[in-house]
DOMARLUM-628885 format. One record per atom (N, C-alpha, C): atom name; y, z, x. Coordinates in steps of 0.001 Angstrom, whole numbers, plus 500000, padded with zeros to 6 digits. Layout:
% DOMARLUM-628885
{a = CA	north = Y	up = Z	east = X}
...
END
This chain:
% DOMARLUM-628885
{a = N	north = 498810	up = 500000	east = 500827}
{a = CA	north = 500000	up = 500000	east = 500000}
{a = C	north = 501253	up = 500000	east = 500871}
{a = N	north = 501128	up = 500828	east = 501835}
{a = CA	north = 502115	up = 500769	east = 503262}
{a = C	north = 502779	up = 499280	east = 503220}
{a = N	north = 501674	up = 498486	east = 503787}
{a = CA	north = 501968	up = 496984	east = 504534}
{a = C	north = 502463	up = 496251	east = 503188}
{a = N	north = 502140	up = 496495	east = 501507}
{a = CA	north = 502574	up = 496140	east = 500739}
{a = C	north = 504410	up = 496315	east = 500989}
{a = N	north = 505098	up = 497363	east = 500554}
{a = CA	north = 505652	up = 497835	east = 501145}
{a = C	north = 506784	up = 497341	east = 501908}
{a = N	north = 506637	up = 497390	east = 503308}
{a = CA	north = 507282	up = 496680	east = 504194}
{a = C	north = 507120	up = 495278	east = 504034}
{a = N	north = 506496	up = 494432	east = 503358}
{a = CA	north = 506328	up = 492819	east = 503294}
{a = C	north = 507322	up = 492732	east = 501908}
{a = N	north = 507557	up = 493248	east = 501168}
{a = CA	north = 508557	up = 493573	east = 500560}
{a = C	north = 509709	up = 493730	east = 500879}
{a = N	north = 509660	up = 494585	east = 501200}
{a = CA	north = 511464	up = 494769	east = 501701}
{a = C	north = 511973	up = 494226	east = 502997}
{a = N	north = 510944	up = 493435	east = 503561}
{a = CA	north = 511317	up = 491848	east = 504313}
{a = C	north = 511418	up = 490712	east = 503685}
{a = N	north = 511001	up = 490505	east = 501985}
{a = CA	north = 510752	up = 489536	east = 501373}
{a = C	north = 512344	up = 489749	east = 500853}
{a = N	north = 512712	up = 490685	east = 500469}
{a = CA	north = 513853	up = 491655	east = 499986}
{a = C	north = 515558	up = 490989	east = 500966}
{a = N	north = 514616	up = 490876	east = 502018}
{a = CA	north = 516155	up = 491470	east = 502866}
{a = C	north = 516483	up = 489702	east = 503328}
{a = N	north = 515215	up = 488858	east = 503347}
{a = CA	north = 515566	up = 487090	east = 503287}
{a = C	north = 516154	up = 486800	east = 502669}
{a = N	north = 515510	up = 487015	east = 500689}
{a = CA	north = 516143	up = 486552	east = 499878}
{a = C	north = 517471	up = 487179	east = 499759}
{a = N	north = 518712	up = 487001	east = 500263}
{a = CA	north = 520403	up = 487453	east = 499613}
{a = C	north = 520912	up = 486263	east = 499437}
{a = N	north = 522006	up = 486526	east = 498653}
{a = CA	north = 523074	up = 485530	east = 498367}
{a = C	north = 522585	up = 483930	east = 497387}
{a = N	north = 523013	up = 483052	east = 498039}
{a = CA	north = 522046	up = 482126	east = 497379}
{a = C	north = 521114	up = 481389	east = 497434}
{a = N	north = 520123	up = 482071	east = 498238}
{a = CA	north = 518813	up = 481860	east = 497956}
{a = C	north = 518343	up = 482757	east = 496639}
{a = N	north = 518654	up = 483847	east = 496644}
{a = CA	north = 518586	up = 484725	east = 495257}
{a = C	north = 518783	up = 484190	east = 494055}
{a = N	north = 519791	up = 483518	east = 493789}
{a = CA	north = 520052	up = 482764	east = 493273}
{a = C	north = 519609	up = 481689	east = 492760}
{a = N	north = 519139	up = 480736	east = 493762}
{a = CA	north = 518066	up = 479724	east = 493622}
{a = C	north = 516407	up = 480071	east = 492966}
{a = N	north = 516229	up = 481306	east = 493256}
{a = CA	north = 514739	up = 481908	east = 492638}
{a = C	north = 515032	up = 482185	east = 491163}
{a = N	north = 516314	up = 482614	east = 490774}
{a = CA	north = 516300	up = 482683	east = 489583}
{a = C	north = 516392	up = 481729	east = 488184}
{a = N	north = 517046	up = 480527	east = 489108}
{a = CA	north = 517458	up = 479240	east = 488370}
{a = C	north = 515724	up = 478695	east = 488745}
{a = N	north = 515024	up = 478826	east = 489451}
{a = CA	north = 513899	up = 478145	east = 489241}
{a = C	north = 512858	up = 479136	east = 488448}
{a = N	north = 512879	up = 479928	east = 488258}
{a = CA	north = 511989	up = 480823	east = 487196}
{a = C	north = 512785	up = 480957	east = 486098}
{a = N	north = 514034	up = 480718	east = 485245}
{a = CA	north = 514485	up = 480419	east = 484596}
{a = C	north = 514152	up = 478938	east = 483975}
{a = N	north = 514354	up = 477859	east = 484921}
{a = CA	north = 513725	up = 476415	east = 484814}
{a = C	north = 511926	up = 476305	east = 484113}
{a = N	north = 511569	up = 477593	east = 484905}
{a = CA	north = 509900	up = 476750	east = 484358}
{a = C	north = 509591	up = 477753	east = 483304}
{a = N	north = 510309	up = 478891	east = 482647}
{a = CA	north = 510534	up = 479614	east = 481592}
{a = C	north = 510763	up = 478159	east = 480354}
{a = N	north = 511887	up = 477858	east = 480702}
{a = CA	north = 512720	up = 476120	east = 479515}
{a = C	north = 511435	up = 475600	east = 479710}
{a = N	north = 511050	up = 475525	east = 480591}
{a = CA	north = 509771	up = 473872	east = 480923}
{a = C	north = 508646	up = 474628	east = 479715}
{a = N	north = 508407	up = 475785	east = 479952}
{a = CA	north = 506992	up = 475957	east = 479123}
{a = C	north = 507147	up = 476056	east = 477515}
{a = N	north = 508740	up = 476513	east = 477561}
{a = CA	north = 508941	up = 476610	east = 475721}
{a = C	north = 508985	up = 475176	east = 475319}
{a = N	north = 509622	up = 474324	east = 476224}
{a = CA	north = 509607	up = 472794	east = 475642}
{a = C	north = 508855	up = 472568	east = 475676}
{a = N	north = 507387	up = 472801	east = 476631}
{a = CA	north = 505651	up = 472444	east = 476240}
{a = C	north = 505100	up = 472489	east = 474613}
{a = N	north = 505940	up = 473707	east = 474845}
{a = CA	north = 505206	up = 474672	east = 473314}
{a = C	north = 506007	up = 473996	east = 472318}
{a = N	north = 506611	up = 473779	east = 472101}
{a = CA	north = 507603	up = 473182	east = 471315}
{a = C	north = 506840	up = 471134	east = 470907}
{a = N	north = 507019	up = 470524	east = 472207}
{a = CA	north = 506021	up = 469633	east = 472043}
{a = C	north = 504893	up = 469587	east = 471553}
{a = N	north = 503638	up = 470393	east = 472040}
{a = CA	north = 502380	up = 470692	east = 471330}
{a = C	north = 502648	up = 470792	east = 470263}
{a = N	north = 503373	up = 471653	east = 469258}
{a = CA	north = 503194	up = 472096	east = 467992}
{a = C	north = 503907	up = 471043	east = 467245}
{a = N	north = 505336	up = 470380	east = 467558}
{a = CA	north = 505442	up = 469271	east = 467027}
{a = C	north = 504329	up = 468060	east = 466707}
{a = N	north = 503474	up = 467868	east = 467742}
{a = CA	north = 502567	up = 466856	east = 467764}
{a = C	north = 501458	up = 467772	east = 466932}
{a = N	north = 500981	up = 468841	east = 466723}
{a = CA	north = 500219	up = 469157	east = 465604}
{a = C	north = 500670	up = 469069	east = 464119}
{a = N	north = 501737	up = 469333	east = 463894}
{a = CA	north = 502479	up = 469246	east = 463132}
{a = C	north = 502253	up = 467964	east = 462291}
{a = N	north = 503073	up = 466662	east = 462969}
{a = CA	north = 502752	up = 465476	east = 462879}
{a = C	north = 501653	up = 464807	east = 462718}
{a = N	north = 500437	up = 465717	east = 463688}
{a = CA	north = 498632	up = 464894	east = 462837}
{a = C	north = 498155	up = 465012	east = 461804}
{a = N	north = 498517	up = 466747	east = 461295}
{a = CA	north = 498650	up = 467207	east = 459736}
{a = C	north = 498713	up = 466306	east = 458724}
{a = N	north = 499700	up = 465826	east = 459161}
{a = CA	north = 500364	up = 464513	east = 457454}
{a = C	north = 499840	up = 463140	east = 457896}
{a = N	north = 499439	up = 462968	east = 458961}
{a = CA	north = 498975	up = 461817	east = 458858}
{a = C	north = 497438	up = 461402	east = 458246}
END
């Protein structure tokens, strides 16, 4: 748990400024990407329904 730990708060002390930044706009990004998945899928179920 130690080496956990310290690989952390080296992972910690890289990411500042805007690289921080950049991690959040890309886990934000594939957050949008998966609701528009979901959003697609269910439209296209939706649509086989009535056909």
């Amino acid at each position: 748990m130690n080496e956990f730990s310290k690989d952390y708060e080296n992972l910690k002390n890289q990411i500042d400024g805007d690289k921080g930044k950049l991690i959040g706009f890309l886990f934000v990004g594939l957050l949008l990407g998966r609701i528009y998945e979901k959003l697609q899928n269910t439209k296209k179920k939706i649509f086989k329904k009535f056909k």
